[in-house]
NUKE-202748 format. One line per 10 residues: number of its first residue (from 1); for each residue x, y, z of N, C-alpha, C. Coordinates in steps of 0.05 Angstrom, whole numbers, padded with zeros to 5 digits, m for minus. Atoms other than C-alpha are relative to their C-alpha. Last residue first. Layout:
<lomars>
NUM	X/Y/Z/X/Y/Z/X/Y/Z | ...
</lomars>
This chain:
<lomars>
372	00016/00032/m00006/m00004/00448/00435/m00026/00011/00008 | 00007/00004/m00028/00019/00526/00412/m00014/m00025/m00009 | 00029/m00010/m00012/00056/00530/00346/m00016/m00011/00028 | 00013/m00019/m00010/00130/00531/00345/m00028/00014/00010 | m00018/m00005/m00033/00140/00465/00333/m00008/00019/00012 | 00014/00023/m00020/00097/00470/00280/00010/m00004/00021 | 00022/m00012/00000/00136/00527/00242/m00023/m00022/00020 | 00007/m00018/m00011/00198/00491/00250/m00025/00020/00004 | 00007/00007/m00029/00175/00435/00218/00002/00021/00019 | 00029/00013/m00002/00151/00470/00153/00002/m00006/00027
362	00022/m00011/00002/00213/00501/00152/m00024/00002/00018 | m00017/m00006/m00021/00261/00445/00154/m00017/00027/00015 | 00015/00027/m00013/00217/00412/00102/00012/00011/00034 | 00027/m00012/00010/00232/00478/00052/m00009/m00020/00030 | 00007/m00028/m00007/00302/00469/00066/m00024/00005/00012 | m00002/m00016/00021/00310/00390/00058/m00006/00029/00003 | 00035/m00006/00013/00310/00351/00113/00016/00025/m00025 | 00017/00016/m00003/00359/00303/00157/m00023/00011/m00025 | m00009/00026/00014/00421/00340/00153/m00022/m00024/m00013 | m00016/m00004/00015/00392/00400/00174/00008/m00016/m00011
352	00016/m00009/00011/00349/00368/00229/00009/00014/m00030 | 00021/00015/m00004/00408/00343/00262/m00022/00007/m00033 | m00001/00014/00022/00436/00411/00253/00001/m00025/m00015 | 00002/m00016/00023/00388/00443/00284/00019/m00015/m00017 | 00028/00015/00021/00386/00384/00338/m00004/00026/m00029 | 00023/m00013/00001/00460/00401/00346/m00029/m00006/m00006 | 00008/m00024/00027/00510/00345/00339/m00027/00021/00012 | m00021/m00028/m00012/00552/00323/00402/m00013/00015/m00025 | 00018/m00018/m00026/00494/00264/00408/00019/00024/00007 | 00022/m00015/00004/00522/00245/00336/m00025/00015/00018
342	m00020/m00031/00011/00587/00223/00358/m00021/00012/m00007 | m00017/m00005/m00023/00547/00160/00392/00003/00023/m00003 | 00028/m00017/m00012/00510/00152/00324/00005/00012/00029 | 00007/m00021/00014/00578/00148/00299/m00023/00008/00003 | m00011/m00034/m00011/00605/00104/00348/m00013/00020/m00011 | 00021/m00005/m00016/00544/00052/00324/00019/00029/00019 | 00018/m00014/00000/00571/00056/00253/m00017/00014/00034 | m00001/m00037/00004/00637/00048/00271/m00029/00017/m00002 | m00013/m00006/m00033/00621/m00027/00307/00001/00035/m00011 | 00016/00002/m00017/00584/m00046/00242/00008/00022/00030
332	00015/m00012/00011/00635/m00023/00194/m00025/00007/00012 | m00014/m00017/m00015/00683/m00070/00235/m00024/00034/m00003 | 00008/00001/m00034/00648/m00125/00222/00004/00031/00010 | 00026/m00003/m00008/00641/m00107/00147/m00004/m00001/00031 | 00021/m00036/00011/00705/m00088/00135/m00026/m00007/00008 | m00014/m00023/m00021/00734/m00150/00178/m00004/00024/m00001 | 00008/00006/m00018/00696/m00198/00130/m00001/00016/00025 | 00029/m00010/00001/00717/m00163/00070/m00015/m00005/00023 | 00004/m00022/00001/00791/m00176/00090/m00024/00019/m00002 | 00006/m00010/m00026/00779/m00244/00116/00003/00038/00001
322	00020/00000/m00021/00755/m00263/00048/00003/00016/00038 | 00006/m00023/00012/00818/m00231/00009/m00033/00002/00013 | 00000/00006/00025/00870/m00273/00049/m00034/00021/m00010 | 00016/m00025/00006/00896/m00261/00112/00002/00001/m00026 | m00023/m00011/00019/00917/m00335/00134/m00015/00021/m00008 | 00017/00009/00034/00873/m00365/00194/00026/00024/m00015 | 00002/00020/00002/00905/m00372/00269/m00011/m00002/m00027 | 00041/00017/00011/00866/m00310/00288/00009/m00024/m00002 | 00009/m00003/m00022/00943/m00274/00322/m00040/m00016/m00003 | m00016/00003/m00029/00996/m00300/00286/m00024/m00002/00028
312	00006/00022/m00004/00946/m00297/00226/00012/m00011/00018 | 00034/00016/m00003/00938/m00232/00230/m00001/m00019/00001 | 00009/m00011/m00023/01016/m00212/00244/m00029/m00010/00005 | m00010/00014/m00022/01039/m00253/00189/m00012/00003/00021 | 00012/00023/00003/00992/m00215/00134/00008/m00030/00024 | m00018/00017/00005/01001/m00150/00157/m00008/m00023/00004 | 00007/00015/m00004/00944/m00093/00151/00032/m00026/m00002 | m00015/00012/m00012/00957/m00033/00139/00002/m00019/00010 | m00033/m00025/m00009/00948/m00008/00081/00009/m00004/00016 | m00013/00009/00025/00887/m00063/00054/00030/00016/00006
302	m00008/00019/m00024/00859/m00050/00137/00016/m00011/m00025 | m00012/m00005/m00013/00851/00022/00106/00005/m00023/00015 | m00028/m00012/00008/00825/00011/00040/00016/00003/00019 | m00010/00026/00025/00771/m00045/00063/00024/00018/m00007 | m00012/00018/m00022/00758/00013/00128/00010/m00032/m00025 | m00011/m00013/m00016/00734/00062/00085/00020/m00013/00015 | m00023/m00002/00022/00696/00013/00035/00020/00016/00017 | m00011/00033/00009/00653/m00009/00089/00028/00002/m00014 | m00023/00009/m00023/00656/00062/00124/00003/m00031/m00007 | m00015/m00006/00007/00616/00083/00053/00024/m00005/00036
292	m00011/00001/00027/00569/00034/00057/00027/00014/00002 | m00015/00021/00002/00554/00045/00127/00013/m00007/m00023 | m00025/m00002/m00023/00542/00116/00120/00011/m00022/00007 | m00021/m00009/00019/00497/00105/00054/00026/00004/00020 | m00012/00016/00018/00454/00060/00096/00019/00004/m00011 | m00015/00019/m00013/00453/00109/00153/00009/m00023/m00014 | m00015/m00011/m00004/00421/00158/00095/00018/m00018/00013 | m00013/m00001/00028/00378/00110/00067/00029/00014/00012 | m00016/00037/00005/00353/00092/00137/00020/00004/m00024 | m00011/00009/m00024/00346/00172/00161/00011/m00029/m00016
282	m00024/m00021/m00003/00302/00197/00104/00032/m00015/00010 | m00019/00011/00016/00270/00127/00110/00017/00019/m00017 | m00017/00037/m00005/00249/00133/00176/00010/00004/m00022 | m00021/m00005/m00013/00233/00213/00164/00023/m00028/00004 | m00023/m00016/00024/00190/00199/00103/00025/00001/00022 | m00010/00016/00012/00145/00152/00152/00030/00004/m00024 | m00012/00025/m00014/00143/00197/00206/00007/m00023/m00027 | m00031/m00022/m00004/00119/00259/00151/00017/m00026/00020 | m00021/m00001/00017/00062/00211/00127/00026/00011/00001 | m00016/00026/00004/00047/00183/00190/00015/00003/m00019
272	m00028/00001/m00022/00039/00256/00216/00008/m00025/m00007 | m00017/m00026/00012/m00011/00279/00155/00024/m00009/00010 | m00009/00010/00019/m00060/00217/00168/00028/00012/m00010 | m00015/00021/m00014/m00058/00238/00245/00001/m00016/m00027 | m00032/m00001/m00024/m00073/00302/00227/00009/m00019/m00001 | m00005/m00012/00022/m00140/00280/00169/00042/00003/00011 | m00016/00016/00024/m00159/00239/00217/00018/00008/m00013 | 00016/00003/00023/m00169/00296/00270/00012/m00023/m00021 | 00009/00018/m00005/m00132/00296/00334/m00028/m00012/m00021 | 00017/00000/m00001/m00091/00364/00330/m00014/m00033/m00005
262	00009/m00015/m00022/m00025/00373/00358/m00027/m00006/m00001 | 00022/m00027/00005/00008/00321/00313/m00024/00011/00020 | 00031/00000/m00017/00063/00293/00334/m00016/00016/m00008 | 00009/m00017/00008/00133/00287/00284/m00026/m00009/00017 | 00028/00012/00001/00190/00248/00306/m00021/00014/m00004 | 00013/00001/00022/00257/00281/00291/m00039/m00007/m00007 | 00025/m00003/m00006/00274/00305/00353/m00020/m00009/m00026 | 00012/m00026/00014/00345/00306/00342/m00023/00011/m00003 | m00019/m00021/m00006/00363/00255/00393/m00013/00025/m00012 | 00007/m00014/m00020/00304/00215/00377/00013/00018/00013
252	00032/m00013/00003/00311/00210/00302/m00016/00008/00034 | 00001/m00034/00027/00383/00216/00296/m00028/00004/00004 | m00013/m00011/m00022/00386/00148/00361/00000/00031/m00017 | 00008/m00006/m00016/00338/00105/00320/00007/00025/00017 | 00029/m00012/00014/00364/00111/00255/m00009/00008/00030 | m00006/m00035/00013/00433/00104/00289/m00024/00005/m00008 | m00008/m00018/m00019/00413/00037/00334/m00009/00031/m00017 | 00022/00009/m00014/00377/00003/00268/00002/00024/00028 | 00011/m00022/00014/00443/00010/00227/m00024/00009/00020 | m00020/m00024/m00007/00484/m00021/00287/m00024/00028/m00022
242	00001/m00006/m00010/00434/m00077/00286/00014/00024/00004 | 00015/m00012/00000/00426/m00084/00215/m00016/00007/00037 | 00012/m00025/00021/00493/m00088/00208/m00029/00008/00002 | m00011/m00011/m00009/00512/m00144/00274/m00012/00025/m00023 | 00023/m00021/m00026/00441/m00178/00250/00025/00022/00014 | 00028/m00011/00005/00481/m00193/00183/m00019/00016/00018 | m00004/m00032/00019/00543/m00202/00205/m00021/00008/m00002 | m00009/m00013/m00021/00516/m00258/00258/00006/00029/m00014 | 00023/m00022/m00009/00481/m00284/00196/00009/00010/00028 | 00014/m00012/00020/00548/m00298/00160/m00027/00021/00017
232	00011/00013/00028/00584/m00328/00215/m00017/00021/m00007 | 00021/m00001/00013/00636/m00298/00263/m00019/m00001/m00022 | 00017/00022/m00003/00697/m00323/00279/m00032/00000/00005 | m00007/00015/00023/00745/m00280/00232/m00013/m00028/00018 | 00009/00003/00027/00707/m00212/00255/00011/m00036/m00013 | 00025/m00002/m00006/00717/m00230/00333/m00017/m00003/m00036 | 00012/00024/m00017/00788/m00247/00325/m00028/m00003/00001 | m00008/00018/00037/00806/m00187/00276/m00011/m00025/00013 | 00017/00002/00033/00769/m00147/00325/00003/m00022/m00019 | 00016/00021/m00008/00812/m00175/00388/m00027/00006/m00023
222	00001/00027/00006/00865/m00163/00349/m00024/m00015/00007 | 00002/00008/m00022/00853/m00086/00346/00009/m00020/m00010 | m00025/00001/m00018/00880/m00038/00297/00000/m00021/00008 | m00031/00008/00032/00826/m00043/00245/00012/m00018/00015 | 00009/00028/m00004/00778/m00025/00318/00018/m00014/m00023 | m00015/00017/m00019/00824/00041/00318/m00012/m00037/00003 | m00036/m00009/00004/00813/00072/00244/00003/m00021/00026 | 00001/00013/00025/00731/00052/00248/00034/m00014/00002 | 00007/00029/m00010/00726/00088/00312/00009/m00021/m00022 | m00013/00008/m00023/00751/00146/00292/00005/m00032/00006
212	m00018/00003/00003/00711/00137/00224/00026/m00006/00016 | m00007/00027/00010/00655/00138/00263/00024/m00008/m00022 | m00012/00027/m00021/00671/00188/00314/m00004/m00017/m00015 | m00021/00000/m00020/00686/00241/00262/00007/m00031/00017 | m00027/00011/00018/00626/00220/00217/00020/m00006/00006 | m00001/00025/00010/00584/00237/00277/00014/m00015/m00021 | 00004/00011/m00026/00613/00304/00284/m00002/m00033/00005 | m00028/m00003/m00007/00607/00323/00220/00018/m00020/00015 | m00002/00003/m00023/00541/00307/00210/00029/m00005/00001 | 00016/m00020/m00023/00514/00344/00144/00010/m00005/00032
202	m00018/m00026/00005/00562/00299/00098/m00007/00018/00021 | m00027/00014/m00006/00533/00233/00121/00022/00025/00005 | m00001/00003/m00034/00461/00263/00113/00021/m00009/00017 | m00011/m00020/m00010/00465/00287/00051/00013/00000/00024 | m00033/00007/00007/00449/00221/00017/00020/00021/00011 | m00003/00018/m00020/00378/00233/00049/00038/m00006/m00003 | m00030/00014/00007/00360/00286/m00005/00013/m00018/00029 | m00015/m00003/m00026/00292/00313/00024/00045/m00005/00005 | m00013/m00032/m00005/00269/00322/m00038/00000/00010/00026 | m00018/m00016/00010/00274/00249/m00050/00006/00047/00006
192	m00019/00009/m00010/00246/00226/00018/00020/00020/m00031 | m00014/m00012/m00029/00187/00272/00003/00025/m00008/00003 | m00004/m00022/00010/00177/00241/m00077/00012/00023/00036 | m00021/00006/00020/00182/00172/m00051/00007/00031/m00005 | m00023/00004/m00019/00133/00190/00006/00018/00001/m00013 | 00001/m00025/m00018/00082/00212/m00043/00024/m00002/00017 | m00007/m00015/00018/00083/00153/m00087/00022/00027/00005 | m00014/00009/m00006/00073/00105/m00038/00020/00026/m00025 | m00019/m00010/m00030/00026/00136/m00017/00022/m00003/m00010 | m00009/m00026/00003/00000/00131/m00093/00004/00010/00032
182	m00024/m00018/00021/00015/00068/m00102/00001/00026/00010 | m00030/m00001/m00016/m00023/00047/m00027/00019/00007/m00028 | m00012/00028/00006/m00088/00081/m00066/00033/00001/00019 | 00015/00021/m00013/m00099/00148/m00079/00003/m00025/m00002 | m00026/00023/00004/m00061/00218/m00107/m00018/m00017/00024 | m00011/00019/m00029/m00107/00275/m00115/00006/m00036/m00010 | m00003/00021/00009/m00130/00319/m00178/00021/m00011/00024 | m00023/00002/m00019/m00172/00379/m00162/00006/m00041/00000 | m00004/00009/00003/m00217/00415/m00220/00019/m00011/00028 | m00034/00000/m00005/m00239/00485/m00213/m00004/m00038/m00004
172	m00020/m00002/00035/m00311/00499/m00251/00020/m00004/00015 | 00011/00023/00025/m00360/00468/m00192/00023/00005/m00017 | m00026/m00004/00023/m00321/00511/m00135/m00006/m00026/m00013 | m00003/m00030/00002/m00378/00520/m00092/00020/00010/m00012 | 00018/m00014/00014/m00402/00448/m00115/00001/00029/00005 | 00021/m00003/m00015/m00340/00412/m00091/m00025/00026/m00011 | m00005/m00006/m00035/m00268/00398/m00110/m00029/m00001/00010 | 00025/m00023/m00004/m00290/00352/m00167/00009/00003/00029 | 00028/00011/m00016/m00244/00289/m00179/m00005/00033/00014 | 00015/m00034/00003/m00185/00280/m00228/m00024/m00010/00022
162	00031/00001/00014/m00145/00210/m00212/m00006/00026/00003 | 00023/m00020/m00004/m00070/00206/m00197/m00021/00007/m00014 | 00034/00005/m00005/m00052/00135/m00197/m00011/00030/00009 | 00017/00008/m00015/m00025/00147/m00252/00019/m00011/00024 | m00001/m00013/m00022/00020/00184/m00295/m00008/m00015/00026 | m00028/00008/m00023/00028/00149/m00355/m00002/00011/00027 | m00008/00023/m00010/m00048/00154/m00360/00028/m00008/00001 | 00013/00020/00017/m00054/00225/m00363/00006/m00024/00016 | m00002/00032/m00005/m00048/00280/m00310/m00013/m00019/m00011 | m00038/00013/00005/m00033/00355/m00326/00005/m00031/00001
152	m00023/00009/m00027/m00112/00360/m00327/00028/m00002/m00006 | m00003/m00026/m00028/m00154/00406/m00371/00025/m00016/00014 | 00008/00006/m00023/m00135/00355/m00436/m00007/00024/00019 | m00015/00019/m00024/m00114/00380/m00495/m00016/00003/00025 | m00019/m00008/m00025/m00163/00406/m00551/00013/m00012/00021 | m00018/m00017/00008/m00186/00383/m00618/00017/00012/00021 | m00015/00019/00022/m00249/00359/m00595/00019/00020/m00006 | 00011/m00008/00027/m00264/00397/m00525/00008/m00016/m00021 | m00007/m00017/00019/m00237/00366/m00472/m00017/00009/m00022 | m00032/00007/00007/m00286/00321/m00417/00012/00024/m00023
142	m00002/m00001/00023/m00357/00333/m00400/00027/m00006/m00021 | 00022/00014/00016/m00355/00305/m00335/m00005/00000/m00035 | m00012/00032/m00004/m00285/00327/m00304/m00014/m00018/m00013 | 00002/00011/m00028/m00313/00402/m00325/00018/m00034/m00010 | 00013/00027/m00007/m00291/00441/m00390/00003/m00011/00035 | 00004/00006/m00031/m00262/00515/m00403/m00023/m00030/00005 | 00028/m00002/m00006/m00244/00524/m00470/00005/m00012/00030 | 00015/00012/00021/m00156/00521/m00474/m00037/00010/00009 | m00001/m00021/00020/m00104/00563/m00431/m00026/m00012/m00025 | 00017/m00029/m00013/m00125/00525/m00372/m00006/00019/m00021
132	00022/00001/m00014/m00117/00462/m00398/m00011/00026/00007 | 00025/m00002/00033/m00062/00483/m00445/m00026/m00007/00002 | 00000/m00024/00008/m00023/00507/m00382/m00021/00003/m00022 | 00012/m00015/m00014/m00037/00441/m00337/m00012/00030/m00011 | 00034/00002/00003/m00017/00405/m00392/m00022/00015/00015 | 00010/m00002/00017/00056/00433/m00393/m00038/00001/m00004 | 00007/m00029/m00002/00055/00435/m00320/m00009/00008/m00033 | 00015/m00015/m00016/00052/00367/m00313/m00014/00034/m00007 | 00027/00007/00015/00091/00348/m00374/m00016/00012/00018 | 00011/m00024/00023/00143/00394/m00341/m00013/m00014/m00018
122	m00002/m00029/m00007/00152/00364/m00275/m00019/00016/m00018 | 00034/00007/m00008/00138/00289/m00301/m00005/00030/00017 | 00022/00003/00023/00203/00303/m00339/m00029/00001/00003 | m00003/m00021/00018/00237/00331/m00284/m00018/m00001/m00026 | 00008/m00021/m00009/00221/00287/m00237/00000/00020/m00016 | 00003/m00027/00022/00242/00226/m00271/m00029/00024/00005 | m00010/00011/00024/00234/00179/m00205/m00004/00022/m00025 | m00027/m00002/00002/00221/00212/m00144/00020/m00009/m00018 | m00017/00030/m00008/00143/00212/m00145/00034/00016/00004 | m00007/00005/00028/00094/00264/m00177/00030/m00026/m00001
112	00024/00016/00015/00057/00276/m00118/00011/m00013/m00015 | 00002/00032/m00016/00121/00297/m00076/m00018/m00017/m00016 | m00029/00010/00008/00118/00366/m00129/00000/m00045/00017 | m00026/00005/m00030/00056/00391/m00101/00015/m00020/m00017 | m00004/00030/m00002/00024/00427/m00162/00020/m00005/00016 | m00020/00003/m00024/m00021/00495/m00156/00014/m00040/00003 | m00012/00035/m00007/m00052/00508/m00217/00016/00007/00018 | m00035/00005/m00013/m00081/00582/m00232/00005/m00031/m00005 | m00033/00013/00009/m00113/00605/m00293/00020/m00008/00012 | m00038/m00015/m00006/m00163/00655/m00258/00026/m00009/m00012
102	00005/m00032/m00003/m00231/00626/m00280/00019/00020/m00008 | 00000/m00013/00016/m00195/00558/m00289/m00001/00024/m00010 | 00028/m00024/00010/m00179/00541/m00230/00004/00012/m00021 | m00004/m00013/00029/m00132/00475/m00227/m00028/00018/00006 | 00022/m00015/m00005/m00105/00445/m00156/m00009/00015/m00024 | 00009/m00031/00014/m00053/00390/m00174/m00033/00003/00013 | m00020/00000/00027/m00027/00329/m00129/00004/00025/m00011 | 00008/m00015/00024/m00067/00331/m00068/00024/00001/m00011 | m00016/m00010/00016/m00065/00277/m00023/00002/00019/m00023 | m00015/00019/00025/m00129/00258/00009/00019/00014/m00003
92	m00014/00031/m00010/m00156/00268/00081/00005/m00011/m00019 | 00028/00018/m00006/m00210/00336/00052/00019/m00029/00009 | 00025/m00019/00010/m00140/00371/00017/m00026/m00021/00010 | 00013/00017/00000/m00067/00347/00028/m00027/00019/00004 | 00020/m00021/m00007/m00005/00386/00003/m00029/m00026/00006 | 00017/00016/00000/00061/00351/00016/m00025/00017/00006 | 00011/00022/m00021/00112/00399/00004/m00019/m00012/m00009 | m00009/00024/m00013/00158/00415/m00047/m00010/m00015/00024 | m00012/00001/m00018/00125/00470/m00084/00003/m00031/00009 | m00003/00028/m00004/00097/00491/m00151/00021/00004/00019
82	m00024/m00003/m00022/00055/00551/m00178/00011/m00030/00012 | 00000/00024/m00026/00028/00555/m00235/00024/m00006/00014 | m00026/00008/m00025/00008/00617/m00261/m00008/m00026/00006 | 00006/00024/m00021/m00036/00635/m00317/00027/m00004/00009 | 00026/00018/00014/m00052/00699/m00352/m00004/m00021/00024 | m00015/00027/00011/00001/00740/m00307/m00031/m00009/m00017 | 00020/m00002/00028/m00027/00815/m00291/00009/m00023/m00015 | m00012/m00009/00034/00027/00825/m00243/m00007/00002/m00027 | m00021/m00015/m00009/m00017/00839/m00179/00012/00008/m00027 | 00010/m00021/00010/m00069/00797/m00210/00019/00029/00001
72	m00013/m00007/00024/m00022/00744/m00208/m00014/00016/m00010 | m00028/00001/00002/m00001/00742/m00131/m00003/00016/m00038 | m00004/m00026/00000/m00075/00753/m00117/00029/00004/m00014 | 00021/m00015/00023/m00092/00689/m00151/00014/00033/00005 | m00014/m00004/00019/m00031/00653/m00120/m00015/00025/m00016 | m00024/m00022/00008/m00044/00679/m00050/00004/m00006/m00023 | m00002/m00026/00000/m00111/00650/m00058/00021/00020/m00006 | 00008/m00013/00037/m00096/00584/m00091/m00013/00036/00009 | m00027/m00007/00029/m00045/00582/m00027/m00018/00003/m00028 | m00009/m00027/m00018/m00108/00595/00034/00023/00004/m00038
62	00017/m00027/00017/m00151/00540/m00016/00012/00028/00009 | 00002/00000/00037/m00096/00487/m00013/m00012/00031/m00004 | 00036/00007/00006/m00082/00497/00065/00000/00004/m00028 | 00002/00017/00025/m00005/00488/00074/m00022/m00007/m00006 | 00025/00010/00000/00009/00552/00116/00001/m00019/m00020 | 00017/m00005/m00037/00056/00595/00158/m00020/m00013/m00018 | 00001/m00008/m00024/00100/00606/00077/m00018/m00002/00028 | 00013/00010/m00015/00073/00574/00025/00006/00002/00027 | 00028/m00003/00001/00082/00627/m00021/m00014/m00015/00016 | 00012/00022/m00017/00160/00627/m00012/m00033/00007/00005
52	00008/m00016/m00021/00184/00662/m00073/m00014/m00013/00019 | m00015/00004/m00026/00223/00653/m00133/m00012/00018/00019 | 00010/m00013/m00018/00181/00673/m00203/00012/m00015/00027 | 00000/00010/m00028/00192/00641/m00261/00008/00021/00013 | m00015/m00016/m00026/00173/00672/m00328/00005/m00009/00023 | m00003/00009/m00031/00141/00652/m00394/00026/m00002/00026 | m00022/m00015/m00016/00122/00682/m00450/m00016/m00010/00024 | 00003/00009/m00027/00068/00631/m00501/00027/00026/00014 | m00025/m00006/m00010/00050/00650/m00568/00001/00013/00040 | 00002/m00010/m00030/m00012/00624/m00604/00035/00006/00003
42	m00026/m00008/00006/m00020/00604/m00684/m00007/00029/00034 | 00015/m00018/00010/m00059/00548/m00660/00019/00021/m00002 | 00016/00005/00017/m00051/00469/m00643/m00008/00037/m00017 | 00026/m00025/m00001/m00034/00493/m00572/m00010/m00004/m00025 | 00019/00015/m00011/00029/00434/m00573/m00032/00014/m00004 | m00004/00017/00012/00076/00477/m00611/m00028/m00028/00007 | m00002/m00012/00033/00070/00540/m00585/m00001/m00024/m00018 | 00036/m00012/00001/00064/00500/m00511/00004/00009/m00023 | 00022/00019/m00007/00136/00472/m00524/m00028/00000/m00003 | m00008/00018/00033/00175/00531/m00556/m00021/m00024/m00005
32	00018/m00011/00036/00140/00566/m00495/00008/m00010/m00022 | 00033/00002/m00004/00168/00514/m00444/m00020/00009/m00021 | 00004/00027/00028/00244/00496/m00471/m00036/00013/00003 | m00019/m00003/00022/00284/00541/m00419/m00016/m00017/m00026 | 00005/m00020/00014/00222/00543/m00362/00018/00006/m00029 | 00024/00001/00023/00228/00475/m00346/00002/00011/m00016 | m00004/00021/00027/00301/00483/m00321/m00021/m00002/m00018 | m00005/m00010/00016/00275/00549/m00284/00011/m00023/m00025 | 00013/m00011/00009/00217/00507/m00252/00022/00016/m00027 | 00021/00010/00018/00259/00458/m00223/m00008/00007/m00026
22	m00015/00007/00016/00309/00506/m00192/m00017/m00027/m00023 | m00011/m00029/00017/00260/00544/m00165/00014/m00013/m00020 | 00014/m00009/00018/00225/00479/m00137/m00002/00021/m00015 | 00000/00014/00009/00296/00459/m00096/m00028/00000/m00032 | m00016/00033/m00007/00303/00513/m00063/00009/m00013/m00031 | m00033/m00004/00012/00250/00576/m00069/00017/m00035/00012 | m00016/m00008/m00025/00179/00560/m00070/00027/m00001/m00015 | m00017/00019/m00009/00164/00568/m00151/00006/00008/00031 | m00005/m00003/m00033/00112/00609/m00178/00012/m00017/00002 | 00002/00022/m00016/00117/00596/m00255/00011/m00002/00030
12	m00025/m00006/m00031/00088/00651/m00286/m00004/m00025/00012 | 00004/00015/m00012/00052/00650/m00366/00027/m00005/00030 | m00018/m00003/m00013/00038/00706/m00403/00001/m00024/00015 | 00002/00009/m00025/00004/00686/m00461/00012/00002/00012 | m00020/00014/m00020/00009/00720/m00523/m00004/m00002/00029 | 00008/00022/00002/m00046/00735/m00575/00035/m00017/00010 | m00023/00010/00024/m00023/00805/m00595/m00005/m00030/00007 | 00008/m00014/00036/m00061/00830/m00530/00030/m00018/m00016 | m00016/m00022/00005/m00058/00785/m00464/m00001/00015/m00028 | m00025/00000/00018/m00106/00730/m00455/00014/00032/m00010
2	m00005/m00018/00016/m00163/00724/m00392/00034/m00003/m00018 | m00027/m00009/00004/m00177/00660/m00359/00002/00021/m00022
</lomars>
């Protein structure tokens, strides 16, 4: 890694655009104060984010530490790291961070790092990544220099991402992958969040439409109020997670959500569980949050109109504060399954839209499009 005159480091933080732009520029407000302080030396850090889709028609590690390298000879950066929202995977593991020293890049997939304080585990990441690179150049074997920080962005809070030697034609780079069911579990967590799933209520118009529709007239009914005020507990229960169960099902085949992979290699068919598995619980969280909020939807609207003679004229029981919750939840059920109903008038674009996050929306399109 070469250093800039006057003993300042340029430092560029490639960002796909979205969700890892906006990342990166939060980092970026605190970063050099940060590194200047951490570097142990009288050093001075400038640093810059950069918005730009680098992983554009491809998620091969070594195709993107190319475009980064060229990216920063172009501007004459010290060290770049670049950071995106997909799932980058390398030899049938998970890749976390990619670190070449030589050149000063890092390439870190965002999903690695989970869905829990992202931001913080953002910019320790990258922090370390910088003072690794920017520091003597060490292997996985010999470890830091005395006195100096780590090469890797990933200590032991971090775990379970382990360091581990890309391969003897790239002895000096470093590549730190995510292993173990934690760190699937890791990975998925971090997809589903930057996929935002809570979107998915708002994104479907349409479906919302008919389930609130629905919601508004079953209220109405008697033979609802009848049906909700003689049904037991676990009847509720399988009626909800049958209605939820339907909709997941009916967004993910309607819209095409399911993901096949063309090619028949481990490595593929490890890639497509992980994107199928993010989609289920894209999708569940989401239909969760759509019942939820037609629970409460329908509790304010059977609380407005609801008459207390009239219901018990017609159930035989007094309308008291149990049969009101009881009747939200039945009913909650029955809207949800209109609403996957109302959701075969939605677009698979926007389907898919609702379901994924920009960058993920992308990615699939691009696969779709490639020849079986």
């Amino acid at each position: 890694m070469r250093m800039s005159s006057q003993d300042v480091t340029v430092v560029a933080l490639l960002a796909d655009p979205y969700a890892p732009t906006e990342i990166a520029q939060r980092v970026a407000r605190t970063l050099a104060a940060r590194l200047a302080d951490k570097s142990g030396r009288e050093r001075r850090f400038d640093v810059e984010v950069v918005s730009e889709p680098f992983t554009s028609g491809t998620e091969d590690p070594p195709t993107l530490m190319r475009r980064i390298r060229d990216r920063g000879r172009a501007e004459n950066w010290d060290i770049v790291v670049a950071l995106t929202d997909l799932p980058l995977h390398a030899h049938g593991r998970r890749l976390a961070v990619d670190l070449n020293h030589e050149y000063g890049l890092a390439l870190l997939s965002l999903p690695s790092l989970g869905g829990l304080r992202l931001q913080t585990r953002t910019r320790r990441a990258v922090e370390e990544a910088v003072l690794g690179l920017a520091g003597p150049r060490t292997t996985a074997v010999e470890g830091p220099a005395r006195g100096q920080p780590s090469p890797g962005p990933l200590d032991d809070s971090v775990a379970p991402v382990h360091p581990s030697p890309i391969g003897e034609q790239e002895a000096d780079d470093l590549r730190y992958v995510v292993g173990g069911p934690r760190g699937y579990l890791r990975v998925l967590v971090g997809m589903v969040r930057a996929n935002r799933p809570w979107r998915l209520v708002t994104g479907l118009s349409k479906a919302l439409a008919a389930a609130l529709a629905t919601g508004a007239i079953a209220t109405l009914d008697s033979t609802t109020w009848s049906l909700a005020a003689a049904l037991s507990t676990p009847r509720l229960v399988i009626a909800m997670v049958g209605s939820v169960g339907l909709m997941i099902g009916w967004l993910i085949i309607d819209g095409e959500l399911w993901h096949r992979s063309a090619e028949g290699s481990p490595e593929a068919r490890q890639r497509a569980r992980l994107y199928n598995a993010s989609t289920v619980v894209t999708v569940g969280i989401g239909a969760l949050v759509c019942y939820v909020g037609l629970m409460v939807i329908n509790l304010v609207w059977a609380l407005f109109i609801l008459n207390g003679q009239v219901f018990a004229s017609m159930t035989r029981s007094p309308l008291h504060a149990t049969e009101y919750l009881t009747l939200s939840w039945f009913v909650a059920s029955v809207a949800t399954v209109g609403g996957a109903l109302g959701s075969g008038f939605e677009s698979d674009e926007a389907i898919r839209a609702a379901a994924y996050s920009k960058r993920e929306q992308e990615r699939r399109d691009r696969l779709q499009a490639e020849p079986r």
